[in-house]
N, C-alpha and C positions, 0 to 999 in steps of 0.2 A: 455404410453411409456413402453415398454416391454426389450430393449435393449440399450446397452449403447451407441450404434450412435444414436438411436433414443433420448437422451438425450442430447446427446453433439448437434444436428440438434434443438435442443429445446434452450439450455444454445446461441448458436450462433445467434441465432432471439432474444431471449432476447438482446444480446449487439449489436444486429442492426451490426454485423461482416457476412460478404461472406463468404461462405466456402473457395473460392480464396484468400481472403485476409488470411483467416487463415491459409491454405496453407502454404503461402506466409512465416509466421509467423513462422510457426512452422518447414520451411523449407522441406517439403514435395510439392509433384505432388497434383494439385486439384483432379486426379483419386485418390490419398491416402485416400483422405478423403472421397471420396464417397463413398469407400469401406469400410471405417469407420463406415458409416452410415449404410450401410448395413449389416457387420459381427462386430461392435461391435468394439471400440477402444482396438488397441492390448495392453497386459498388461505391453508393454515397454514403452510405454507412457499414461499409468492411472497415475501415478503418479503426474507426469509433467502438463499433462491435467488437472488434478481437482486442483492442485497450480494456474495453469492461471485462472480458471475460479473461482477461493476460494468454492470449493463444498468438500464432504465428497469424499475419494479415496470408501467407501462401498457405498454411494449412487449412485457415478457416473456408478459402477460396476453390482450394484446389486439391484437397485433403492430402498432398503433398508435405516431405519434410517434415521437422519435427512438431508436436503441436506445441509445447510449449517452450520459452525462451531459456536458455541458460542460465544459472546465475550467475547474476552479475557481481565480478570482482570488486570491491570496493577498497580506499583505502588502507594498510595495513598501520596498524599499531609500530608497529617495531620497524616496516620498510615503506616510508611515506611515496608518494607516488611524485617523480620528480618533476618540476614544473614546468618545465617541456612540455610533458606529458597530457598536461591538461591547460583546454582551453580560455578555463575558468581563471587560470594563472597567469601572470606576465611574470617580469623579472623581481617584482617584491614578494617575497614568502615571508613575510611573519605571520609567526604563529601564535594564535590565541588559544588557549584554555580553558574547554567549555566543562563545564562540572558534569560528573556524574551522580547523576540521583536514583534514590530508590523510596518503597514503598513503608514509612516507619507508621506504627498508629494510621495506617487508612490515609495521610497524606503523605505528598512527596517530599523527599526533604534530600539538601544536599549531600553525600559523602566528604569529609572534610579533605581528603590528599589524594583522590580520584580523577584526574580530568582528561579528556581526547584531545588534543592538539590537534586545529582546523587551521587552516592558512587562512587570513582575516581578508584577501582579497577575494578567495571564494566565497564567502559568508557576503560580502558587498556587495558580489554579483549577481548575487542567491538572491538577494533584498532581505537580509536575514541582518535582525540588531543584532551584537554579540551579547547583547543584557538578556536578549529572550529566549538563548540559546541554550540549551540542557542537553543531557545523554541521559538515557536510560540503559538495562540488557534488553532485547526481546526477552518478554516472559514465557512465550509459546512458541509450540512448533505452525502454527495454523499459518503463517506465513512462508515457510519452507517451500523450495528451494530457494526462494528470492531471497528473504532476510529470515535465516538458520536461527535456529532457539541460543539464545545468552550472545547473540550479535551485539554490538555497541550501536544503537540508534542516535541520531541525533534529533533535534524536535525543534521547531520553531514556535514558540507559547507566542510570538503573535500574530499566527496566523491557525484562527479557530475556526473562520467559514467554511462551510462541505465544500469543496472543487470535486464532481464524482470522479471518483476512481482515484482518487488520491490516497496515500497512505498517511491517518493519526494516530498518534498516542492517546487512549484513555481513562478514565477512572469508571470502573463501576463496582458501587460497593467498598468503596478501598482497593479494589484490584486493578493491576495496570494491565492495560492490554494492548496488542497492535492490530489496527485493521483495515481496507479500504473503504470509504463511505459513498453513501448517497442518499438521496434523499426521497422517500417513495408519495403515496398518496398522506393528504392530512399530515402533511411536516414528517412524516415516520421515518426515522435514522435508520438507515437499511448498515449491516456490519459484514464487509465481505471477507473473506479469506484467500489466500491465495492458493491453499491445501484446499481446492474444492469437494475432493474426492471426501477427505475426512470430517469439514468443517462445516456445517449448514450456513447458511442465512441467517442471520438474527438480525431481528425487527423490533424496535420501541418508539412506541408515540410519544408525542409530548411527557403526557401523562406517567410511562413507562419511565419515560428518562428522567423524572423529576424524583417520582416515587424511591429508583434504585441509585441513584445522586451519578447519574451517569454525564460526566463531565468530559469534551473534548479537550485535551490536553496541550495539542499543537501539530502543523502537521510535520509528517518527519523528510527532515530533506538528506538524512544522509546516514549511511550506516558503515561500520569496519567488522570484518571479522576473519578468524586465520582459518586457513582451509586444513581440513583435516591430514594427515599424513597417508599416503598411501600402501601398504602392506602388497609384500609378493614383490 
């Protein structure tokens, strides 16, 4: 791969996505994109481009570096992150108590003596009420390496509109899931994954979504989890 259509023609067969369809998505002509593939994605949409596909804006560019991002540390359970540290923080850290829920009978329901402790000035700044605010585990690996299987997710229940490329929590069938959304032709909830190598695309239209009771949940603005220990 020498060029960055030839990359993006690469990252698109990985998610099992049409050029059409992405097209479609990105609100471009299918010729857009073929032109794409030929002179290279214009630098008005590098940016944009390697957000939907989570890849480096220098790899997608310059096939340089690594292609995809590290993950990212999040706060720890047991070693909070000190308010220094973050920008989101001033000199008040009280902590709130967001519940953790899980899946009982096909709805969510709270655990009684469960909950993540968020500092209430980051939730303010988030624009996040602390009433709408839940934890779940990640149920899957399909978002790995970003947010690892049994991470503690945080959720914001009120905010349910697609923003693309954002990550929610949701119900389908009674099953919880985590994934990035979008919104394709005729309303269709495009379901992405971060594992693109392992995870396809899934797609439900209205129709789909009503039929299999596929509920967006909220979307998630924060996750903890401890990193594994290293051996050797």
């Amino acid at each position: 791969m020498t060029t960055s259509g030839d990359r993006l023609k690469s990252l698109l067969q990985e998610c099992e996505l049409t050029p059409s369809d992405f097209a479609a998505q990105r609100g471009v002509t299918p010729q857009h994109v073929n032109n794409w593939f030929k002179r290279g994605i214009p630098l008005a949409r590098l940016d944009e481009t390697a957000d939907l596909f989570c890849v480096h804006r220098r790899w997608l560019l310059s096939g340089e570096g690594p292609k995809h991002p590290s993950p990212i540390l999040r706060q720890s359970l047991l070693t909070p992150t000190p308010a220094k540290a973050s920008p989101l923080l001033g000199d008040d850290t009280r902590m709130v108590n967001i519940a953790l829920h899980s899946v009982r009978n096909r709805r969510l329901q709270a655990d009684q003596h469960s909950y993540l402790p968020l500092p209430q000035q980051a939730l303010e700044a988030l624009g996040v009420a602390v009433e709408q605010a839940i934890c779940v585990n990640m149920p899957a690996a399909n978002m790995a390496p970003l947010i690892p299987v049994n991470a503690i997710v945080a959720i914001d229940r009120g905010m349910t509109q697609v923003v693309e490329g954002q990550a929610y929590a949701l119900l389908q069938n009674g099953q919880l899931k985590v994934h990035s959304l979008s919104l394709g032709n005729n309303d269709t909830l495009c379901l992405h994954s971060h594992d693109r190598r392992n995870y396809a695309v899934e797609r439900y239209t209205p129709a789909q979504r009503h039929a299999q009771g596929l509920e967006i949940l909220g979307r998630v603005f924060h996750w903890s989890y401890f990193s594994q220990p290293v051996s050797g």
